[in-house]
C-alpha positions as CSV (number, residue, x, y, z in Angstrom):
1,X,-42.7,-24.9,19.0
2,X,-40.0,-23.3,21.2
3,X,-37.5,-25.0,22.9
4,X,-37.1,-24.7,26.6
5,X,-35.3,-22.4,28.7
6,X,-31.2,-23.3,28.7
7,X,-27.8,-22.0,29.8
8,X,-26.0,-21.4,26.6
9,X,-21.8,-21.5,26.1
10,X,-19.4,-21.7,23.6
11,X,-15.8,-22.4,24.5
12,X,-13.1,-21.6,22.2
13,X,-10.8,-25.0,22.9
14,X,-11.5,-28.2,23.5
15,X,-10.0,-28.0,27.3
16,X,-13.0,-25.3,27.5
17,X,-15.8,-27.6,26.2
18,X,-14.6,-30.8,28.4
19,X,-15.1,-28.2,31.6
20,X,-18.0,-26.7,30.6
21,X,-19.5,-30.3,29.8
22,X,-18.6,-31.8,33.1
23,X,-19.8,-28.2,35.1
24,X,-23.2,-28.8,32.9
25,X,-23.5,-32.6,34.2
26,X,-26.0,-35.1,32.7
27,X,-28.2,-33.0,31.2
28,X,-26.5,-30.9,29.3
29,X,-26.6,-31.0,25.5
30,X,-23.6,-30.6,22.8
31,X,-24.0,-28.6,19.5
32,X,-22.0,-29.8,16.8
33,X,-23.3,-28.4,13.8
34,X,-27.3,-29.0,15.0
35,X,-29.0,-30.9,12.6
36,X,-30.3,-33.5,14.5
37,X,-30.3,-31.7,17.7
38,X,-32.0,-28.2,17.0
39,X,-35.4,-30.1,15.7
40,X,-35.8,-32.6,19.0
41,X,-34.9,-29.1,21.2
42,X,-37.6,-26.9,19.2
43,X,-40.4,-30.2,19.6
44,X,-39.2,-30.5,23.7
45,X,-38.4,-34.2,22.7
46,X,-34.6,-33.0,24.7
47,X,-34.8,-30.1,27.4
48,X,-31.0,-29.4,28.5
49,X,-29.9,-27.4,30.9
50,X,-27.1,-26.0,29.2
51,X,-26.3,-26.3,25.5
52,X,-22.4,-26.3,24.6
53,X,-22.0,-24.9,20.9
54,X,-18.6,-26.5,19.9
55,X,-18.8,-23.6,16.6
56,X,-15.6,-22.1,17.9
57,X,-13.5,-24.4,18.3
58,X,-11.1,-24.1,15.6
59,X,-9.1,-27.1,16.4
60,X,-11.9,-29.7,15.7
61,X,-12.0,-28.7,12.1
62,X,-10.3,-30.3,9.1
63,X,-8.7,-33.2,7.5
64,X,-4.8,-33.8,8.3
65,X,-2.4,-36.9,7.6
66,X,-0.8,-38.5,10.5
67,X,1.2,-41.5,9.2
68,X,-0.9,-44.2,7.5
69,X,-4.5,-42.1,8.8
70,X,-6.2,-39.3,8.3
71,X,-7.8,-37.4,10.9
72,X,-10.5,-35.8,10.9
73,X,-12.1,-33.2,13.1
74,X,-15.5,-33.6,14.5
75,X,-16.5,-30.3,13.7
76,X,-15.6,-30.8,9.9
77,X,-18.5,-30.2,8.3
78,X,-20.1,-32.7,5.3
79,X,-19.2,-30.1,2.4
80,X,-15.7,-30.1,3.6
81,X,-15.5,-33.6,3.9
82,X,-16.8,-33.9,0.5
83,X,-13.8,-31.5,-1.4
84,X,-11.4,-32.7,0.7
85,X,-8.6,-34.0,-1.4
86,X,-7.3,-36.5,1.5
87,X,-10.2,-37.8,1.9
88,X,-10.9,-38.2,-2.3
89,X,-7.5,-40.1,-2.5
90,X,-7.1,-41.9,0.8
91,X,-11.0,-42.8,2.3
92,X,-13.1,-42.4,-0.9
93,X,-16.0,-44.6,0.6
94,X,-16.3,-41.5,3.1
95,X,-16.6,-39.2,-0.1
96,X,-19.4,-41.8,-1.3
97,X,-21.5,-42.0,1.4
98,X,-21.0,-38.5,2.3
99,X,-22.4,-37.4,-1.2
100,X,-26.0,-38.9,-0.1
101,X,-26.1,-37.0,3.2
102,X,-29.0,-34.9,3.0
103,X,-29.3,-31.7,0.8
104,X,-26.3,-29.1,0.2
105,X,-27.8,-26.9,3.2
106,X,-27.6,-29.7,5.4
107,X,-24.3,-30.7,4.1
108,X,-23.0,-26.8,4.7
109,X,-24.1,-27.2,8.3
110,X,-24.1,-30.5,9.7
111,X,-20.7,-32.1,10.9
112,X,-18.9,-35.3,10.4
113,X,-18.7,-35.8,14.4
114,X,-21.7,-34.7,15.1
115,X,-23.3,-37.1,12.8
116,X,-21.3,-39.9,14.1
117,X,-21.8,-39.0,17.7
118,X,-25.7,-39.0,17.1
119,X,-25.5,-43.0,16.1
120,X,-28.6,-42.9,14.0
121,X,-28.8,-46.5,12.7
122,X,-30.1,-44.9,9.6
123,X,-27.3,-42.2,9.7
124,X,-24.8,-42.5,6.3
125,X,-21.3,-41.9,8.0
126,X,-21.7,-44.9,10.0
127,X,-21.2,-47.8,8.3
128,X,-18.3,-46.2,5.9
129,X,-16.3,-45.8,9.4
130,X,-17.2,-48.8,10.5
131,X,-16.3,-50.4,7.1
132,X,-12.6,-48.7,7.1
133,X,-11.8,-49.8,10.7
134,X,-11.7,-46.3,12.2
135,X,-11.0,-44.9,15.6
136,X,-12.6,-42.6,18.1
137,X,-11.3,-40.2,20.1
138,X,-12.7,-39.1,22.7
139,X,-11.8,-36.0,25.0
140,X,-12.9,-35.9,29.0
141,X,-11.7,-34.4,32.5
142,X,-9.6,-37.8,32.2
143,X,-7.5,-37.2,29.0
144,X,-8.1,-38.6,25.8
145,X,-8.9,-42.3,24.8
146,X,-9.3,-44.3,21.3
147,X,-12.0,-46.5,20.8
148,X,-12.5,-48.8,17.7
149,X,-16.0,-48.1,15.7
150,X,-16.6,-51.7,16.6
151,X,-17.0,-51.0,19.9
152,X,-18.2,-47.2,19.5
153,X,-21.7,-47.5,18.4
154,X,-23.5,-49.6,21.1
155,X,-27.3,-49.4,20.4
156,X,-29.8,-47.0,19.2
157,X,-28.7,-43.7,19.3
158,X,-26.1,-45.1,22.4
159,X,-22.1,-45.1,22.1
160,X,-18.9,-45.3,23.9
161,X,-19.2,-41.8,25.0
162,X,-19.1,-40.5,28.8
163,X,-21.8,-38.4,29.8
164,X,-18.7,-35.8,30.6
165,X,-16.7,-36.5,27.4
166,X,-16.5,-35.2,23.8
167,X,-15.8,-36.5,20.4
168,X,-13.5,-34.6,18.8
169,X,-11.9,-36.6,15.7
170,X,-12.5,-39.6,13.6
171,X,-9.2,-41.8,12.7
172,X,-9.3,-43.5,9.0
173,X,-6.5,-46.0,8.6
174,X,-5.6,-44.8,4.4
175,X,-7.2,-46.7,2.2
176,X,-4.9,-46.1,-1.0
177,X,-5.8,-47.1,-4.0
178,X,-9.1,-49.3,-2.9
179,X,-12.0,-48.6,-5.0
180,X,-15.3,-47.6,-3.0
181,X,-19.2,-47.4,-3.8
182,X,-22.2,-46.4,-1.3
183,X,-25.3,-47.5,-2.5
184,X,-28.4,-46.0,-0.8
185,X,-31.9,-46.6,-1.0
186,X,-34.8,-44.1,0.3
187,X,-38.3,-43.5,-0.4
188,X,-37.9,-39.8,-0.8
189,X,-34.8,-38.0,-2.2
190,X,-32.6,-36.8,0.6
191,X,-34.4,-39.2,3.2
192,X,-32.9,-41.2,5.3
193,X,-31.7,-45.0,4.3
194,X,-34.1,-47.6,4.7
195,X,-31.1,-49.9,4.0
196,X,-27.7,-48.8,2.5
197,X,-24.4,-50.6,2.2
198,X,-21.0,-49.3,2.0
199,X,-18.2,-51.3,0.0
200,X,-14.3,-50.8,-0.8
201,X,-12.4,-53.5,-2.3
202,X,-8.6,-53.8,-3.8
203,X,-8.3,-55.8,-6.6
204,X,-5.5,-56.8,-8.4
205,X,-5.5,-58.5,-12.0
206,X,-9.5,-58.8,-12.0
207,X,-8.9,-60.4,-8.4
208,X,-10.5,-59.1,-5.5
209,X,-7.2,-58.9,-2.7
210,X,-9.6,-57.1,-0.1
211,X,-13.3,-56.8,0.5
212,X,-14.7,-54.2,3.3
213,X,-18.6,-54.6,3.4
214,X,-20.5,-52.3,6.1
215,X,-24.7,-52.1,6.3
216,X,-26.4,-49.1,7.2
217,X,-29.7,-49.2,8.9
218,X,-30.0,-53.2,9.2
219,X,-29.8,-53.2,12.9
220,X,-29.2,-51.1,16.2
221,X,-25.8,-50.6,14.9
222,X,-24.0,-50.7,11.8
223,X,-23.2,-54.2,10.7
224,X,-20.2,-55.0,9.6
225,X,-21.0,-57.9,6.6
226,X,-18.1,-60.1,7.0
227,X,-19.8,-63.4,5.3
228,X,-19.7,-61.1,2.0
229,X,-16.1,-60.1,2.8
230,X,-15.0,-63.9,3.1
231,X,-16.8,-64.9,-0.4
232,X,-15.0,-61.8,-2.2
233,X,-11.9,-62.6,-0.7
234,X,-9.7,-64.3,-3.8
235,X,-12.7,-64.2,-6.1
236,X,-12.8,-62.9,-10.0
237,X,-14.6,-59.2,-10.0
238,X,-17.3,-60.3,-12.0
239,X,-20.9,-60.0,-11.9
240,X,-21.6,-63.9,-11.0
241,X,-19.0,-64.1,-8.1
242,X,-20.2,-60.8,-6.6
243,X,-23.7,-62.1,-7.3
244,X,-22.9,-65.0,-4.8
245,X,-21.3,-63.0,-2.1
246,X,-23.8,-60.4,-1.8
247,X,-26.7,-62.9,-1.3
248,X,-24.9,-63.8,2.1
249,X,-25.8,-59.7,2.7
250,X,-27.9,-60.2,5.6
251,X,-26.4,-62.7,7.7
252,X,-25.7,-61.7,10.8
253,X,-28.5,-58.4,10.4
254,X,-31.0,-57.6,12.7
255,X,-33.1,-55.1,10.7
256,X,-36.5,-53.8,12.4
257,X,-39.9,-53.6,10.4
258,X,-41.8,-49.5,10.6
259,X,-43.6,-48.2,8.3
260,X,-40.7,-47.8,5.4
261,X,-40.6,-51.5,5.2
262,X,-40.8,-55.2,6.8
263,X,-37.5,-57.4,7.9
264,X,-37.8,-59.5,5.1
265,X,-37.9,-57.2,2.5
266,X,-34.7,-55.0,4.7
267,X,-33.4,-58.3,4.1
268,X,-33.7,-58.2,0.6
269,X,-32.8,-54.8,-0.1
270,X,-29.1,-55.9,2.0
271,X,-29.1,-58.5,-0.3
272,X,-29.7,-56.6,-3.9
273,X,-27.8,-53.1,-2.5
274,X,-24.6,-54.6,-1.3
275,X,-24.5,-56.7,-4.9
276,X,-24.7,-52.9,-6.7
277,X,-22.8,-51.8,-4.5
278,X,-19.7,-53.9,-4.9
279,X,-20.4,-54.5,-8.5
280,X,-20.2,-50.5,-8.7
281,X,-16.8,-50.3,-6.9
282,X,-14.8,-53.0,-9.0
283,X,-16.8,-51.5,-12.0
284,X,-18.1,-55.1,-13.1
């Protein structure tokens, strides 16, 4: 199909996009890479007014360090994210999840904002943000403002952002040395997670010093698992103590049933994919 008519524009700095976004109003559309957008515009599921292409802003692209955090852009696209050194060293769990994004044209295209800005429930970036305590922020006609990832992602497809403001990078507090795994599962190679589950630990002397458990796809949201993070707290990496923490997986989960699968067996999958997925990460 073809989309429908729409003004088109493409500032060159942020302070260009925030105008051109509040000029648009409500029904304007923002273009950050397209992946999710250009298919729902070419079906008429969206009809904009105006689309704002955010391709040229150079400013929203790449990975910097800014104290204990990296930033990074919202324009940054997967593939970047992927050979990123910074992000190898300092927020691996990000290089994990990023790995099972798609295919490598989607990867080449498709941005780190954009993806997060989209708030798929089924969406991979999610939950590894959500996992490493990271920040918004966002740009509008007001300024700038920071908003945790717990309070970011609201509902389905629904976040913290204005109607008139921008996402333009993604704070990750460094997460040195902490050992990450994201452990996906689909029905079809480069589909979408039916349930996934994104873990980092520290460990110390075969002890687990710090657990950060995240779900993908087991609610409206990303669900932070912090029953699993309590049990793994102080306990022995080994295959029986992780055992016993993942089973409290999907507490707290509010998973839907569709035609992939059932709530019960979401349940399950939380259950078997967060023990892999910890078990992977502390190499037990």
């Amino acid at each position: 199909m073809i989309p429908a008519p729409f003004d088109y524009v493409a500032p060159s700095t942020v302070d260009e996009a925030v105008q051109a976004l509040a000029a648009a109003g409500e029904d304007a559309k923002v273009l950050a890479g397209g992946q999710s957008l250009l298919p729902v515009l070419r079906m008429r599921l969206a009809a904009p007014t105006t689309l704002i292409d955010l391709g040229k802003v150079a400013e929203l692209r790449g990975v910097r360090e800014d104290g204990d955090a990296l930033v990074v852009g919202a324009m940054t696209t997967h593939y970047e994210v992927q050979r990123d050194p910074l992000i190898a060293e300092h927020a691996a769990l990000v290089k994990e999840a990023t790995d099972t994004v798609a295919d490598p044209q989607v990867r080449h295209r498709g941005t780190f904002g954009g993806a997060i800005a989209h708030a798929d429930p089924a969406g991979d970036l999610l939950a590894p943000v959500l996992a490493l305590d990271g920040e918004l922020v966002l740009a509008g006609p007001g300024g700038r403002r920071t908003v945790s990832a717990a309070e970011f992602f609201q509902d389905y497809f629904t976040t913290a952002l204005a109607p008139d403001e921008l996402l333009v990078e993604v704070r990750l507090p460094n997460h040195t040395g902490w050992r990450a795994h994201y452990e996906k599962f689909n029905r079809v190679a480069q589909a979408w997670s039916m349930c996934a589950v994104a873990a980092t630990v520290r460990t110390e002397g075969g002890v687990i010093e710090e657990a950060r458990v995240a779900l993908t796809n087991m609610g409206a949201t990303p669900v932070r698992a912090t029953a699993v993070e309590q049990a793994l707290l102080g306990a022995q990496a080994n295959a029986e103590t992780i055992r016993a923490a993942a089973a409290h997986a999907a507490e707290g989960t509010n998973p839907v049933a569709d035609g992939n699968s059932d709530v019960e067996y979401r349940q399950h999958l939380a259950r078997v994919l967060t023990g892999r997925a910890v078990a992977a990460a502390v190499d037990a």
